[in-house]
C-alpha positions in Angstrom: 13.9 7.3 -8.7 11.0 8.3 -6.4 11.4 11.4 -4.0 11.9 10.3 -0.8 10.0 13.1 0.9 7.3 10.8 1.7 5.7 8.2 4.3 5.8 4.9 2.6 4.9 1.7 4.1 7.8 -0.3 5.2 5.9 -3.0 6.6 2.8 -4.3 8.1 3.1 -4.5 11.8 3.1 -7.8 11.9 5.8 -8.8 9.9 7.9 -7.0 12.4 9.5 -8.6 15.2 12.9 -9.2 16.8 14.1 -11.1 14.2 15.5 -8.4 11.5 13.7 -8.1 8.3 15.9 -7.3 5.5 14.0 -4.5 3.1 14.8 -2.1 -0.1 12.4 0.9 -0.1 13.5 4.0 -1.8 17.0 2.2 -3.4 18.2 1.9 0.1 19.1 -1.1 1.7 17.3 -1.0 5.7 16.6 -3.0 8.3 13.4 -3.5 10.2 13.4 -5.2 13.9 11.4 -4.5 16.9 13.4 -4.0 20.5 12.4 -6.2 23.4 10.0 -4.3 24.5 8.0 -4.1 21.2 9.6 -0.6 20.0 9.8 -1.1 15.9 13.2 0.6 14.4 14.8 0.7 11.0 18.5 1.4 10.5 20.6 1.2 7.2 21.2 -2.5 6.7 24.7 -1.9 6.6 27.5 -1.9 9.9 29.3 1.1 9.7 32.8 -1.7 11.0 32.7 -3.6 7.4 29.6 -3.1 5.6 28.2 -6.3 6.9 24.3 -6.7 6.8 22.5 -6.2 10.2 19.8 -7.7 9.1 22.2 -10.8 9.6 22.6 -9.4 13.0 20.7 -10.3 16.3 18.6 -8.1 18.3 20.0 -7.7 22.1 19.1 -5.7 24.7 20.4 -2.8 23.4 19.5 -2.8 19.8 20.8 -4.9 17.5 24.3 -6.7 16.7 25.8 -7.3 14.0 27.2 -10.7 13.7 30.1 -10.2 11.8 32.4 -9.2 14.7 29.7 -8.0 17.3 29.4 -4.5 16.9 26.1 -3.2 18.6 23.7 -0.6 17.8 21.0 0.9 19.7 17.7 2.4 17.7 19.0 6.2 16.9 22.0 4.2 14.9 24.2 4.8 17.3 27.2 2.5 18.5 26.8 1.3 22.1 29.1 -1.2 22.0 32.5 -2.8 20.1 34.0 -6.0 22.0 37.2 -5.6 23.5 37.4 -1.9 23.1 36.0 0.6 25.4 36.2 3.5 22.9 33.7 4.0 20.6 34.8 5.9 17.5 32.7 8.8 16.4 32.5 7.5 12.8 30.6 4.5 14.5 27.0 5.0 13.8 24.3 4.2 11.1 21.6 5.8 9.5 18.5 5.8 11.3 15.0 6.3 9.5 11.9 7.4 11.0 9.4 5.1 11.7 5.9 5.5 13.0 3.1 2.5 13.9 -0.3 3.4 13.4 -3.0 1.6 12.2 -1.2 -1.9 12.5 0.9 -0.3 9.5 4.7 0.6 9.9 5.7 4.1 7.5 8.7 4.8 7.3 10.5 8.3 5.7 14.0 8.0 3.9 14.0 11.5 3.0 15.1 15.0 5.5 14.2 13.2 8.6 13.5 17.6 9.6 10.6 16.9 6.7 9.0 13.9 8.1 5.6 15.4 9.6 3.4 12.4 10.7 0.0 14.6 10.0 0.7 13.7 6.5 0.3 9.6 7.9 -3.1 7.8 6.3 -5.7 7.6 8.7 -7.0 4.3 8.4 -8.8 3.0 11.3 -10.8 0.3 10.0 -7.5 -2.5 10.8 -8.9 -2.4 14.3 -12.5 -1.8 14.0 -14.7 -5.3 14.6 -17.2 -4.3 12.0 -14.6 -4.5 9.6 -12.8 -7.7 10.2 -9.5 -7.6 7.5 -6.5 -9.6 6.4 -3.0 -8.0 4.5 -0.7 -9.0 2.6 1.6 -7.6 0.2 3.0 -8.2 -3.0 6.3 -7.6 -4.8 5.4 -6.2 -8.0 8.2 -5.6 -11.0 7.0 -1.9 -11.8 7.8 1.3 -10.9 5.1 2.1 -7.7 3.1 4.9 -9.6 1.6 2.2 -11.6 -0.5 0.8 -8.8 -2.3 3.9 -8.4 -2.9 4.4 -12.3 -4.3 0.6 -12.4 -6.3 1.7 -9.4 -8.1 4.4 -10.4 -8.6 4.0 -14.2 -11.6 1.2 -13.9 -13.0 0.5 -17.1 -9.8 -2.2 -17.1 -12.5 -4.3 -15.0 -14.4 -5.8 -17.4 -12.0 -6.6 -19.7 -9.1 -7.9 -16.6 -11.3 -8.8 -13.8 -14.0 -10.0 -15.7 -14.3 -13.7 -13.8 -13.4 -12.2 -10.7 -14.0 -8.0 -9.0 -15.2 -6.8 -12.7 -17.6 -8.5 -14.1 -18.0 -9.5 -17.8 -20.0 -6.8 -19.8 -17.6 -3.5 -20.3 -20.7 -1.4 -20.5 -21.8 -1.6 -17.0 -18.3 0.2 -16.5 -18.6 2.5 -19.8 -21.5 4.1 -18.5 -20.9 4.4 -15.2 -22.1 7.8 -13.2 -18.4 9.3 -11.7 -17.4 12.2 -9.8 -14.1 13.4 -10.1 -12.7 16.2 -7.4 -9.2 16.8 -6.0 -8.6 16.5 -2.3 -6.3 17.4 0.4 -2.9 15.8 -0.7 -5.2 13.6 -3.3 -8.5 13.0 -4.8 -11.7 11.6 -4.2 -13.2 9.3 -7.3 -16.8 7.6 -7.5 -18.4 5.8 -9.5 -22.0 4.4 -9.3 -23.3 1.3 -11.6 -27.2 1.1 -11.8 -29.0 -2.6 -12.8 -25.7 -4.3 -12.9 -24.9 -7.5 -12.6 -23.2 -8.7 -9.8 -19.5 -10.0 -10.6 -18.3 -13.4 -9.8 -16.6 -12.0 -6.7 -19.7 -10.3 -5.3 -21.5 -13.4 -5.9 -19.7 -15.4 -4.2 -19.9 -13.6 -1.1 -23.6 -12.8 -1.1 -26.5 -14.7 -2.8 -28.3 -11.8 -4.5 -31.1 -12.7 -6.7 -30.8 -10.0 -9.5 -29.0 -7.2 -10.7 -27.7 -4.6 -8.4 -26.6 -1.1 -8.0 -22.5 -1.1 -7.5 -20.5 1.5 -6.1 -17.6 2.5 -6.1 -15.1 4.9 -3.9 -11.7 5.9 -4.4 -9.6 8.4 -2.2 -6.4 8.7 -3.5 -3.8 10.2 -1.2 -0.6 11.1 -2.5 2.0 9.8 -3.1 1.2 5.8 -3.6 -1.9 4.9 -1.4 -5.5 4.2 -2.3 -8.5 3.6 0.4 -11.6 2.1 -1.6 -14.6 0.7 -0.6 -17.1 -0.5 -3.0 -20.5 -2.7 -2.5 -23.8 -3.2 -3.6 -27.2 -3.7 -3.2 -30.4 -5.0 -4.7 -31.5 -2.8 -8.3 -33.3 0.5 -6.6 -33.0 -0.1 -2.8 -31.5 2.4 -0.7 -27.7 2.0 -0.1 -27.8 4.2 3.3 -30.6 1.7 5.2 -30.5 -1.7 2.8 -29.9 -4.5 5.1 -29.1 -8.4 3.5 -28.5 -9.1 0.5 -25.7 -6.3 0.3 -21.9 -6.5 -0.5 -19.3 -4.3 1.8 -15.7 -4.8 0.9 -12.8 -1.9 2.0 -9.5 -2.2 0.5 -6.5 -0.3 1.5 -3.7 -0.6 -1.2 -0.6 0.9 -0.6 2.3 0.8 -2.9 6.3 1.1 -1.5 8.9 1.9 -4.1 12.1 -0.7 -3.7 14.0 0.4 -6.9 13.0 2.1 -10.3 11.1 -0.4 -11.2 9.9 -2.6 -8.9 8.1 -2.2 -5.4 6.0 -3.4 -2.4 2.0 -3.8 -3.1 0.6 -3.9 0.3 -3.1 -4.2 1.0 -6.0 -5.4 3.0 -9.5 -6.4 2.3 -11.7 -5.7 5.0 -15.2 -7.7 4.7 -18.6 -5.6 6.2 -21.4 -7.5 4.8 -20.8 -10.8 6.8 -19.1 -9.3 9.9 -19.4 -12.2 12.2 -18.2 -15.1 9.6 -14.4 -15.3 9.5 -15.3 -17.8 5.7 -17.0 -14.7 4.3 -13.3 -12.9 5.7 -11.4 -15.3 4.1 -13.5 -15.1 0.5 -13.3 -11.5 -0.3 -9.7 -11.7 0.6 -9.3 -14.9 -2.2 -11.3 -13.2 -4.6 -9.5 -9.4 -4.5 -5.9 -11.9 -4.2 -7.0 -13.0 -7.5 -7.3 -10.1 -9.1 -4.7 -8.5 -8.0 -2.7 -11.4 -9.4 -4.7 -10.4 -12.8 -3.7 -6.7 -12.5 0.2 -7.7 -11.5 0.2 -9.8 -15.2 -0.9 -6.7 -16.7 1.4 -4.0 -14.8 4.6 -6.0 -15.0 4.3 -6.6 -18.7 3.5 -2.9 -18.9 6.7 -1.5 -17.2 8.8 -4.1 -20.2 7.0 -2.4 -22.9 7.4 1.1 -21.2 10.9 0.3 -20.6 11.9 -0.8 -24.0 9.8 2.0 -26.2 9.7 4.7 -23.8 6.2 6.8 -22.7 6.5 9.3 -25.2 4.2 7.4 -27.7 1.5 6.7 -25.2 -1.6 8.7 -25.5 -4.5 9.8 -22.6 -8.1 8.6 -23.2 -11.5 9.6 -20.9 -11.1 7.4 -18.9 -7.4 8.4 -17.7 -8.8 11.5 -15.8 -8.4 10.3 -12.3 -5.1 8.4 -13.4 -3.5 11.8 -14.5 -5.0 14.3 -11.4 -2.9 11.6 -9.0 0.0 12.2 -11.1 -0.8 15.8 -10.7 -1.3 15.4 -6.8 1.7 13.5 -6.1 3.6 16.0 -8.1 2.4 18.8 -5.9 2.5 16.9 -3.0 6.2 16.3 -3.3 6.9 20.1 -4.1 4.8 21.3 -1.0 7.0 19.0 1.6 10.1 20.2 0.0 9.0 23.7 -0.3 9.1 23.3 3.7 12.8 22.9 3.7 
């Protein structure tokens, strides 16, 4: 199972509200509700009187109820109330998880709650910035979360999986690619730039260029399960920094939440910079990256069967796994560094 040592994402802020959200993140069964006020909690979804669910419970002033026989909670877990009884017996509390809102994103830590240092949070301000207007979702994907990442950053798949959509159809545009490779605090930081290329179906159908263009892309990897990316294009030869229209601007935050083993949350959000002021050119990157993330999730799913029925031991590492395997590595050494705090 994944180490729990780590800020996940447990939801986007939006899908949190006073009406409990049942989730599984990490094997554990929790429960996501907002307070009156707006105050987001998450407790385990499980009332320490019978095991009922909470997230069958109601929220109340003063936390939430379970509605099996009415025991309350407040936000630390704690009981605050049992009808018809004045006592409250010390065995009456649940497991409370940190939970921190930032960036219109909810993470949550199910590991030592003593380990949960929010400086190791994702900075991602673009959900609020106006020049990069966005829409999330997320995704429940039947694969163990580590495989979002190596899908992610291994991008000579493009051509072959995404060719009618993000990729584009000739695998040599991503064959011969220039790419930088270099590690990063708690991650890495991968580029890649594709001279005279063609745009792909999804570029074009944001932006009506009239030839081949330069593509870029950038991957920051962050360990353990999130990518920040932003890739775009311009005309063949014109300068990236100072190019005005046509160009293509598209930031995607992808975010992967382990539930069980093998399956987990994809979250992610495709922010649109090239036609800032048109909520349609929004609402077309978003369609197109949906699409191929649909492509990808065919892929990864029937990966993890194959994986799970002959094992990993016969699967070999090509050139283009490089970025794939130095996550691993990151993650790897990300986990032993927060522990190593203990």
């Amino acid at each position: 199972m994944s180490i729990r040592n780590a800020w996940y994402v447990a939801a986007w802020s939006e899908e949190v509200s006073t009406k409990p959200l049942a989730r599984r993140i990490c094997d554990l069964p929790i429960v996501l509700f907002r307070t009156f006020d707006g105050k987001a909690s998450a407790l385990i979804d499980s009332c320490s009187h019978r095991g009922a669910p909470l997230s069958l419970g109601t929220v109340v002033e003063q936390g939430i109820r379970c509605n099996y026989h009415g025991v309350v909670f407040g936000c630390s877990g704690r009981c605050v109330e049992v009808p018809n009884q004045p006592t409250i017996p010390e065995k009456a509390r649940v497991q409370a998880f940190p939970l921190v809102e930032k960036d219109r994103i909810l993470w949550i830590w199910t590991g030592d709650p003593a380990l949960a240092d929010e400086t190791l949070i994702v900075d991602y301000p673009f959900h609020s910035d106006p020049n990069w207007p966005s829409k999330r979702t997320m995704s429940k994907v039947a694969s163990n979360y580590a495989l979002i990442a190596d899908n992610l950053l291994d991008a000579t798949h493009l051509a072959y999986v995404h060719g009618g959509t993000v990729g584009g159809s000739n695998p040599n545009v991503h064959m011969r690619a220039e790419s930088s490779l270099k590690p990063a605090p708690n991650g890495l930081r991968f580029e890649r730039l594709m001279r005279n290329a063609p745009p792909p179906p999804a570029y074009s159908a944001c932006v009506p260029f009239d030839g081949d263009i330069d593509r870029w892309q950038e991957f920051d990897f962050v360990a353990p399960s999130t990518v920040l990316q932003y890739s775009g294009g311009v005309p063949t030869g014109a300068d990236r920094a100072t190019a005005a229209a046509p160009r293509f601007d598209m930031r995607i935050f992808h975010s992967a939440t382990p539930a069980t083993d093998n399956t987990c949350y994809y979250f992610y959000s495709v922010s649109n910079g090239h036609q800032v002021d048109d909520p349609q050119a929004t609402e077309t990157i978003f369609e197109q990256v949906g699409a191929a993330i649909v492509e990808d999730k065919l892929f990864i799913e029937a990966q993890q069967v194959r994986v799970d029925e002959l094992g990993e031991d016969r699967l070999f590492d090509n050139a283009a796994d490089a970025a794939r395997m130095m996550a691993r590595r990151m993650a790897r050494k990300y986990f032993a560094d927060v522990e190593a705090r203990a």
